[in-house]
N, C-alpha and C positions, 0 to 999 in steps of 0.2 A: 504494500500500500504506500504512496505516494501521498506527503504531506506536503503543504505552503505554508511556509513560517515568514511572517513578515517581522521584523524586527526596525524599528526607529533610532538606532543607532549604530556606527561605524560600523560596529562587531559585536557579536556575546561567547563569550565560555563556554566550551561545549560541555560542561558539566550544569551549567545554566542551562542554556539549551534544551536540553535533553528534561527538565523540569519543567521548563517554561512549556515545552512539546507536550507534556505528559506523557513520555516514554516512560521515566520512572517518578517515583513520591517523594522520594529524599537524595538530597547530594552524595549521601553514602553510596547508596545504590548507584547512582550516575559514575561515583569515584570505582566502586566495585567491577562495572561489566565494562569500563575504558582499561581499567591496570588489567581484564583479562583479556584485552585485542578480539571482544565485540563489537567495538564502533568502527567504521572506515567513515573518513574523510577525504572525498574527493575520489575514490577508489583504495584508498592508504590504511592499513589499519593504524590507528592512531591512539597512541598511551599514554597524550599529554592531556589532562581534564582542563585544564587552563588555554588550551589553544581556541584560538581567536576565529570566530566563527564569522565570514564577512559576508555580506551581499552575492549571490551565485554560485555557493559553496552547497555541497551535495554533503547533508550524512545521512549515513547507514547504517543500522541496528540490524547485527547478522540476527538472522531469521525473525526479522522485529518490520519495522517500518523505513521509510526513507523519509528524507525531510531534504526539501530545497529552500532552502532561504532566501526572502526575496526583502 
């Protein structure tokens, strides 16, 4: 499933992100399934929860959702 996240500034955390998404309920869980290389960004799987989510940025929740940022 294909999500549109529109976001009102520069960038967000993809540990934000991913809450503000309602992929998960709490930051732990967001910190938990990125430190185990369930999220890719932009195709990449990605183990930084601080990385800077911009404008036309793809994540993916392996076997979860996708979400484009707009």
């Amino acid at each position: 499933m294909i999500k549109e996240i529109k976001i009102k500034t520069d960038y967000i955390k993809l540990d934000q992100l991913l809450k503000y998404a309602s992929i998960v309920q709490t930051g732990g869980h967001a910190k938990n399934i990125i430190k185990n290389g369930q999220v890719k960004v932009n195709g990449e799987i990605m183990l930084q929860r601080g990385k800077k989510i911009k404008k036309g940025d793809k994540v993916e929740v392996i076997g979860g959702s996708t979400l484009v940022v707009k």
